[in-house]
C-alpha positions as CSV (number, residue, x, y, z in Angstrom):
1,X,0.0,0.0,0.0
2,X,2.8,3.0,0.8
3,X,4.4,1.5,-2.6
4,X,1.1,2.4,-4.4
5,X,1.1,5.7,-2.4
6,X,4.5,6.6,-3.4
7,X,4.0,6.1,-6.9
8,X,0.8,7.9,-6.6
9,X,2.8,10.7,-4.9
10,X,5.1,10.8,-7.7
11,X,3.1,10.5,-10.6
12,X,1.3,13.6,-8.7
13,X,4.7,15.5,-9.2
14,X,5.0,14.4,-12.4
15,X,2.3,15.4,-14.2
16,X,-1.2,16.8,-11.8
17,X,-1.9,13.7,-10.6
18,X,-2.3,11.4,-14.4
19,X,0.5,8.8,-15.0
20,X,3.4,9.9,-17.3
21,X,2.8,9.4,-21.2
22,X,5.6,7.0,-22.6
23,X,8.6,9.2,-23.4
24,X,10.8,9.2,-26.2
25,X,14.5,9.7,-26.9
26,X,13.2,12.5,-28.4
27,X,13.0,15.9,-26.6
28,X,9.6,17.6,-26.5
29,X,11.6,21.1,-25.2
30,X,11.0,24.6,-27.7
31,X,13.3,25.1,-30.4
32,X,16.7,26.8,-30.2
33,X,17.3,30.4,-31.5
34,X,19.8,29.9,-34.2
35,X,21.9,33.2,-33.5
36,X,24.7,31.3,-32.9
37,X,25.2,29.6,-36.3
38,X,25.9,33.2,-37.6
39,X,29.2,32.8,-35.7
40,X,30.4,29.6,-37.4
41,X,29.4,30.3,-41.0
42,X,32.5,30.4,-43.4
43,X,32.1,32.5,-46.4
44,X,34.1,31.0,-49.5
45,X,32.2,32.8,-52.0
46,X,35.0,33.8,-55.0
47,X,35.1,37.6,-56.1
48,X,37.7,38.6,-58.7
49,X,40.5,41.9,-58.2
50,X,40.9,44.7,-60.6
51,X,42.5,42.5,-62.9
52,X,39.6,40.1,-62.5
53,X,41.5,37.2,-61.4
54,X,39.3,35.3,-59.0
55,X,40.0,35.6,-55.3
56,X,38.1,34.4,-51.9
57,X,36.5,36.9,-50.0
58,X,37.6,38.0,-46.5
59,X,35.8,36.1,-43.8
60,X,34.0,38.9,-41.8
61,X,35.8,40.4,-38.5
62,X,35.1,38.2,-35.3
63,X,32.9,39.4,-32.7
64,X,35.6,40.1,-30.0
65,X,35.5,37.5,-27.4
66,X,34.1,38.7,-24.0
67,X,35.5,38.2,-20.8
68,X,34.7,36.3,-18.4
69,X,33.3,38.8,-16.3
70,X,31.1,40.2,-18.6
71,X,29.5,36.5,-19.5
72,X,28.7,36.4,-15.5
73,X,27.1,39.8,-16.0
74,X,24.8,38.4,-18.8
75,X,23.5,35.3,-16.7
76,X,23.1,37.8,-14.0
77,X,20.8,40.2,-15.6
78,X,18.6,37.1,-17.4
79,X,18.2,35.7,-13.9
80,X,16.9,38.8,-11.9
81,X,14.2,38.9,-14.4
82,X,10.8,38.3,-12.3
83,X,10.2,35.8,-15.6
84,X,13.1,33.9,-17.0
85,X,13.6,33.4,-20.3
86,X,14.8,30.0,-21.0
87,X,15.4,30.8,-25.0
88,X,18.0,33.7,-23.7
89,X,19.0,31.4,-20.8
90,X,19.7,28.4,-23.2
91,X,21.7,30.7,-25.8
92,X,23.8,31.6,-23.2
93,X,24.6,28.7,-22.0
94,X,25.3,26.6,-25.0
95,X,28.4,28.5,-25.2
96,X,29.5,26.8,-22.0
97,X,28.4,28.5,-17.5
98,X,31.0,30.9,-16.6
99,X,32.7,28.9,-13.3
100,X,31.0,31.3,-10.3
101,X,30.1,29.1,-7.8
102,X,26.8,28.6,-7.7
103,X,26.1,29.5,-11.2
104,X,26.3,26.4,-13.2
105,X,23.7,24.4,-10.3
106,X,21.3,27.2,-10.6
107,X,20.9,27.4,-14.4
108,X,21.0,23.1,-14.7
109,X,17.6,23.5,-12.5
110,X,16.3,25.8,-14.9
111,X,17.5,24.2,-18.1
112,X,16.2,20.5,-16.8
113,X,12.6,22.2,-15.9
114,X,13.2,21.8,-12.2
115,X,12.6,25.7,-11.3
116,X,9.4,27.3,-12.9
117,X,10.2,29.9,-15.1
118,X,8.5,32.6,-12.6
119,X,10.8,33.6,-10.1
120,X,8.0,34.3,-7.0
121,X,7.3,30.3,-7.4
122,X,11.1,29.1,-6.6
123,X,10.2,28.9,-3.3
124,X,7.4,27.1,-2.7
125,X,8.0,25.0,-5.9
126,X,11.2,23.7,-4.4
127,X,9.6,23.2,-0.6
128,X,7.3,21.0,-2.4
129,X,9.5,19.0,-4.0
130,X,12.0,18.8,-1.4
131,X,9.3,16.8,1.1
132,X,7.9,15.0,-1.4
133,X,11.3,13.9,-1.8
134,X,11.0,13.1,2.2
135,X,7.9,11.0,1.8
136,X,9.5,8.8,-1.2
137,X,11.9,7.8,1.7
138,X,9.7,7.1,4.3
139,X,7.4,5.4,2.0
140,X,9.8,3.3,0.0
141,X,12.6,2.6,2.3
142,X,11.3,-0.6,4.1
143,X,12.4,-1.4,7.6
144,X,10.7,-4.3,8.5
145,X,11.0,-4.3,11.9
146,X,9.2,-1.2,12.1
147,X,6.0,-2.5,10.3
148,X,2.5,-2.7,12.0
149,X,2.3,-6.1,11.3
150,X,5.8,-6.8,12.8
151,X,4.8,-9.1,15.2
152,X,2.5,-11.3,12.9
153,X,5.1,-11.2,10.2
154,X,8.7,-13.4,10.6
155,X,12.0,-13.6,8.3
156,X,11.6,-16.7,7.1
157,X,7.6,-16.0,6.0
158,X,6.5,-17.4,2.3
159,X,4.2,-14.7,2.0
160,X,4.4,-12.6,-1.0
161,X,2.9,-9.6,1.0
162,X,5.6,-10.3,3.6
163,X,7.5,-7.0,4.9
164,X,10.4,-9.0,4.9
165,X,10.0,-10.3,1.7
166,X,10.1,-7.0,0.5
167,X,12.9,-6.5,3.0
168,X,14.9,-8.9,1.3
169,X,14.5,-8.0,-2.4
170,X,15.2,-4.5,-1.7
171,X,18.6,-5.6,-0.2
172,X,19.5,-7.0,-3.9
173,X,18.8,-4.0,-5.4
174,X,20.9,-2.4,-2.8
175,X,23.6,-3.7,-2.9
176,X,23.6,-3.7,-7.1
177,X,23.6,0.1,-6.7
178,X,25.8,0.0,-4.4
179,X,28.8,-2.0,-6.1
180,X,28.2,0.8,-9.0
181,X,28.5,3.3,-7.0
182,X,31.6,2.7,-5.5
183,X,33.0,2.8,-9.2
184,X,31.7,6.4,-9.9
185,X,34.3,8.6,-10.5
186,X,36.8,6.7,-7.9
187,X,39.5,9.6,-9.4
188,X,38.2,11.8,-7.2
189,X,37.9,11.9,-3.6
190,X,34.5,13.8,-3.3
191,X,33.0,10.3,-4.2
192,X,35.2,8.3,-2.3
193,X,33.2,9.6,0.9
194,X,35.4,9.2,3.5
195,X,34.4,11.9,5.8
196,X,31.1,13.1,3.7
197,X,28.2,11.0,3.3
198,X,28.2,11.4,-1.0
199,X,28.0,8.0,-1.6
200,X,24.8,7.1,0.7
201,X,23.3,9.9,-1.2
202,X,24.1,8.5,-4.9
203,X,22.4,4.8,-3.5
204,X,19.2,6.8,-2.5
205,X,18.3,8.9,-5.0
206,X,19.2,5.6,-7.1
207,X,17.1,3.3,-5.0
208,X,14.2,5.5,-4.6
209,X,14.3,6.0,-8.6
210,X,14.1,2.3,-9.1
211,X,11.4,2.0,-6.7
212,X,9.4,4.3,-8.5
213,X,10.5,2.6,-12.0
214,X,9.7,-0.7,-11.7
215,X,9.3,-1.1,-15.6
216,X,13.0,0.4,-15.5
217,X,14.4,-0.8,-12.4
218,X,18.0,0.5,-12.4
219,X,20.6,-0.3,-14.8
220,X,24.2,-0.7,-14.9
221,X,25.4,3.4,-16.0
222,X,22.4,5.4,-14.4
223,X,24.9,6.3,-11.7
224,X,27.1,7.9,-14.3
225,X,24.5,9.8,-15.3
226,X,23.4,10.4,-11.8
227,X,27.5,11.7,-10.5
228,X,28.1,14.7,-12.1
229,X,24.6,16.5,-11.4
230,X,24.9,15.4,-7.7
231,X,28.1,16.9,-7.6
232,X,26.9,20.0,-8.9
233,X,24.6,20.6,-6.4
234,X,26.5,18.8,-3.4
235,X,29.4,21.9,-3.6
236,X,26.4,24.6,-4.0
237,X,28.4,27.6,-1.9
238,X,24.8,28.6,-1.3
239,X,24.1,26.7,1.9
240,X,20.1,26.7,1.3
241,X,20.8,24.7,-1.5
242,X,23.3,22.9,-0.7
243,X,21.5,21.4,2.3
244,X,19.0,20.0,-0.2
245,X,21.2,18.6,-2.9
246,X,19.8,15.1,-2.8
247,X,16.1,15.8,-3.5
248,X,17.3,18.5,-6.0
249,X,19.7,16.1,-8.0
250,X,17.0,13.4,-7.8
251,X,14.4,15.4,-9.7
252,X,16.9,16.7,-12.1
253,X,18.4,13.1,-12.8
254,X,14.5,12.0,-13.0
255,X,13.9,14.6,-15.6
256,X,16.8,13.8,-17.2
257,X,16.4,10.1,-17.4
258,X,12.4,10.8,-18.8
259,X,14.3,11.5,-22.2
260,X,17.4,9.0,-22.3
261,X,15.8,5.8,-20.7
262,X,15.2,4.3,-23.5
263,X,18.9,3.8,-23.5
264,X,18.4,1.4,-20.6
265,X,15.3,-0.3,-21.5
266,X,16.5,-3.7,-23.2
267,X,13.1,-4.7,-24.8
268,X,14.0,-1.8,-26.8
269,X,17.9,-2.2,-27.7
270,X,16.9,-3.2,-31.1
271,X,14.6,-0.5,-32.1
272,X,14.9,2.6,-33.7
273,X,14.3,4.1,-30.1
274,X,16.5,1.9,-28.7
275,X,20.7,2.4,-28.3
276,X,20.8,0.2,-31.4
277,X,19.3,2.4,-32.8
278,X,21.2,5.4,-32.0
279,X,24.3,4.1,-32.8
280,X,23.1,3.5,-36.1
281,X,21.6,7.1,-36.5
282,X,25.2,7.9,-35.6
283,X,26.9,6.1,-38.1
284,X,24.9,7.7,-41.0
285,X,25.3,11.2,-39.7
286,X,29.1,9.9,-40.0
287,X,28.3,8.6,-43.0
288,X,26.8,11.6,-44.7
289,X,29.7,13.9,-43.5
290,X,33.0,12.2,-43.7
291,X,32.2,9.0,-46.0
292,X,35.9,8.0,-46.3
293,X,36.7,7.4,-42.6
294,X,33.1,5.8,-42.3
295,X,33.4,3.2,-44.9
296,X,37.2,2.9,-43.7
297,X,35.6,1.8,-40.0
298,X,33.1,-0.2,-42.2
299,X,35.7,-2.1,-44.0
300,X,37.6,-2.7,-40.4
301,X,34.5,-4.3,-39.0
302,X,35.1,-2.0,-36.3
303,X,31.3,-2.4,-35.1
304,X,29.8,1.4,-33.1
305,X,29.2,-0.8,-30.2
306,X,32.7,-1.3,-29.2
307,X,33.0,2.3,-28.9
308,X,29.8,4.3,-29.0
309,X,27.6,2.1,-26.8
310,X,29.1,3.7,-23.7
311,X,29.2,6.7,-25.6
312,X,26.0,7.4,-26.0
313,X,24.5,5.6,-22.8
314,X,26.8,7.5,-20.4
315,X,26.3,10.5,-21.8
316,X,30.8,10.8,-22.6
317,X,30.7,11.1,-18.8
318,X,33.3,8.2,-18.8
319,X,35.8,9.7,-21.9
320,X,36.5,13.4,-20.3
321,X,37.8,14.5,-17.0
322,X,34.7,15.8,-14.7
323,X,35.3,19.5,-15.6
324,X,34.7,18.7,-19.6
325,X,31.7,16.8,-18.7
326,X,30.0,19.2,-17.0
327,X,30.9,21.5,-19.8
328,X,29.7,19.2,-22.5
329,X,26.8,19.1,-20.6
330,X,25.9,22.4,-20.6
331,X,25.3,22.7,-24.2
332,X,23.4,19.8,-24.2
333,X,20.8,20.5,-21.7
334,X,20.7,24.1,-23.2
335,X,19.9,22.8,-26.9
336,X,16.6,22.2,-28.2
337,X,17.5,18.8,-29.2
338,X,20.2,18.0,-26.6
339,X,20.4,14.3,-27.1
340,X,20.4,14.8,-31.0
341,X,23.4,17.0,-30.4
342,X,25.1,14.4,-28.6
343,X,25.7,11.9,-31.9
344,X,27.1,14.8,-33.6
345,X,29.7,15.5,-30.8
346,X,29.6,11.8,-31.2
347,X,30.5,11.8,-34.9
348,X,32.6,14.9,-34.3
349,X,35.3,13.0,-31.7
350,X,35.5,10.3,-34.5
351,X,36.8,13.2,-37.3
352,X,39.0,14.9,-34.8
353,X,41.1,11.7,-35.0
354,X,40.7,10.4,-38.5
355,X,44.1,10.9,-39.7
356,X,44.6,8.1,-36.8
357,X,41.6,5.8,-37.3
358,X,42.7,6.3,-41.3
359,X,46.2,5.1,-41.2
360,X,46.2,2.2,-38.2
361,X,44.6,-1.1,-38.1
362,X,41.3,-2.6,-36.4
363,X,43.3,-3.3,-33.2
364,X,44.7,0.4,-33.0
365,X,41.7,2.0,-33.7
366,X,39.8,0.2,-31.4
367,X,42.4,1.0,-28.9
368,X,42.3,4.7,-29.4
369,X,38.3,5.2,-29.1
370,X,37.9,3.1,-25.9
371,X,41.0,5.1,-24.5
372,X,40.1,9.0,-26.5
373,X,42.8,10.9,-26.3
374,X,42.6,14.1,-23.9
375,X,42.0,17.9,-26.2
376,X,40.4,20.9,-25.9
377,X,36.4,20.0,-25.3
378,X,35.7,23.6,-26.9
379,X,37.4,22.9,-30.1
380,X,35.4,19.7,-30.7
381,X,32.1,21.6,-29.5
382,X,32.5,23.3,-32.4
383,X,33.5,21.0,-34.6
384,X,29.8,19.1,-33.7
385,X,28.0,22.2,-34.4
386,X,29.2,22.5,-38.1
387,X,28.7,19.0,-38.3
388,X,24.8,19.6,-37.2
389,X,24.6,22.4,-39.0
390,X,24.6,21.4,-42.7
391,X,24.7,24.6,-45.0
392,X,28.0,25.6,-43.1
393,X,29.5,22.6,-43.6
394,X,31.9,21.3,-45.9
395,X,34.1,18.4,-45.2
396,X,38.1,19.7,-45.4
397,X,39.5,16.4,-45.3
398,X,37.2,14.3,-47.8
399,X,37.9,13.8,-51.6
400,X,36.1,11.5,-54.2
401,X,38.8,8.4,-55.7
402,X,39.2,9.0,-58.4
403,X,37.3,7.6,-61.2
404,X,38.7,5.0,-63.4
405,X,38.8,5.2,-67.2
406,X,36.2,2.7,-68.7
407,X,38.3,0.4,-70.4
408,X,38.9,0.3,-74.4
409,X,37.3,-2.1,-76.1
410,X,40.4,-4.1,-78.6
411,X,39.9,-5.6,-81.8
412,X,39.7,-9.4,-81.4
413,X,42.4,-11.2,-84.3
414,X,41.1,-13.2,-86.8
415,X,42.8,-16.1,-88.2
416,X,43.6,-16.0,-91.9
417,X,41.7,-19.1,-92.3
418,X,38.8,-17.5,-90.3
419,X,38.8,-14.5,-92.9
420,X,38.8,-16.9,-96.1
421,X,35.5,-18.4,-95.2
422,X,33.7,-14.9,-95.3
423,X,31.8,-14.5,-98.5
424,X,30.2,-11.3,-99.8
């Protein structure tokens, strides 16, 4: 019965009280102003000089790149706004959250739909959430011994309605979460939780999500996806929220995971909403824009799944170093179609290294994606955007083979005996 209340509780949260609508990989979020594209168009239009030999127009004069400290200033004004504008908010942060303290974990709630976009309901939105949050625990987190029925009920009962029953199986999940958690991000010792209580916090929010999710359950990954939001919100310098990071980062993972669990679900592996069938959306994106090094991988054998599976399913949070995920991240929750951006970054790590998949065998090339090689997350940022955006694109590195002449047809010899039997 307080499972049923729970859920009831949740899908109250969730949506006024109706249960969710099956989601899609697909986001459902508004469209994207496209100011930005402006920035990464290259003009290669010819003109000709007095002597009207043809030249290539100058590219136009860069904006001049702001500091820092004038980015901060832009958030700022957009967020004292009594009504925020996500379109403005998203813009700015596609091109990556200034590092204030504070800032990033603020505009993550906005951009995952956690905070309304009027600023008078921040407060009572997030007291809301924050005991419902409370009430999940209480509900879902079984203690047997505490039961009503405690006394009529025993350990070793056969009853499927048994407390301890219940008890029991919830120990399995437990301690499944629990062996993946101690695996998330061992690098670094915020996670290690030697003196903080980080990891407890990872297993809860996981647990009470698979509770929840029974269709789901967890799956192997969700606490990559889970790590770098927690953290976020766990070193809030703002004490108000950092007191509530756990029920903040569980609504934000939930929210996140309502438009990439189909990743997870393995009824659906094979189908085009499935991680199959991402992978193989990713491969003819790579396909249409660098066809040499995707027939090369073709010819290899060298099948996405070695590489992209964990890829896509983690979200890259496994190939970069914590700081570059959480910048990757930014322009994916800020864009329109975040998770459609991701197989062009996807596509766009594969072209950054061509000249290395090109010239090295299957061995080597498998090697270097399942090991990517550290760079500059901005440069390959940008390199995904002209990838996505097709009318500034045009592939520097890729040209036809050459065609081969169609061969002659020669004269077959005739014998002279041959000849002599011709008549006219």
């Amino acid at each position: 019965a307080s499972m049923d209340s729970a859920k009831d509780l949740f899908f109250s949260w969730w949506n006024g009280g109706e249960k969710p609508a099956k989601k899609t990989a697909t986001s459902t979020l508004k469209a994207q102003p496209d100011a930005h594209k402006a920035d990464l168009a290259q003009n290669h239009t010819s003109a000709t000089d007095s002597h009207g030999k043809p030249t290539v127009q100058a590219l136009p004069e860069k904006k001049k790149k702001k500091t820092a400290a004038e980015r901060v200033l832009e958030f700022e004004v957009e967020l004292t706004k009594k009504v925020i504008n996500v379109d403005a908010i998203r813009s700015l942060c596609w091109q990556g959250i200034p590092d204030k303290p504070g800032l990033r974990a603020l505009l993550w709630k906005i951009l995952l739909g956690y905070l309304p976009r009027h600023r008078d309901e921040w407060e009572g939105s997030l007291a809301k959430s924050r005991k419902l949050f409370a009430e999940f625990i209480q509900e879902l987190v079984i203690d047997p011994r505490k039961a009503a029925s405690a006394e009529a009920d025993h350990p070793l009962s056969l009853d499927r309605d048994s407390s301890w029953n219940a008890y029991f199986k919830d120990n399995e999940l437990q301690a499944e979460i629990d062996k993946d958690v101690k695996r998330t991000f061992p690098h670094l010792h915020f996670f290690r939780g030697e003196t903080e209580r980080h990891p407890e916090a990872l297993r809860e929010i996981l647990f009470i999500w698979a509770k929840l999710n029974p269709g789901v359950r967890y799956v192997q990954g969700m606490n990559e996806i889970l790590g770098p939001i927690y953290y976020l919100f766990a070193t809030d310098p703002d004490e108000s929220f950092r007191e509530h990071c756990e029920a903040d980062a569980f609504f934000c993972f939930t929210n996140v995971m309502s438009e990439i669990m189909n990743n997870f679900i393995k009824t659906l592996d094979k189908s085009d909403l499935g991680i199959v069938g991402k992978m193989r959306e990713m491969t003819t994106i790579l396909m249409q824009k660098d066809p040499q090094l995707a027939r090369n991988l073709e010819d290899k054998n060298l099948n996405p799944q070695f590489y992209s599976f964990r890829w896509i399913t983690l979200m890259l949070s496994q190939e970069f170093e914590l700081p570059d995920v959480l910048r990757l991240w930014d322009s994916l929750f800020s864009d329109a179609k975040r998770f459609q951006f991701l197989l062009y970054f996807c596509c766009a790590m594969l072209v950054a290294v061509r000249e290395r998949l090109l010239s090295t065998d299957f061995a080597e090339n498998l090697k270097l994606l399942q090991q990517y090689p550290p760079g500059d997350i901005e440069d390959t940022i940008a390199l995904a955007t002209r990838l996505r955006d097709d009318e500034f694109w045009e592939c520097p590195f890729w040209e036809p083979a050459p065609v081969a002449p169609e061969p002659v047809e020669q004269p077959v010899p005739r014998s002279e005996s041959a000849s002599d039997t011709i008549t006219a």
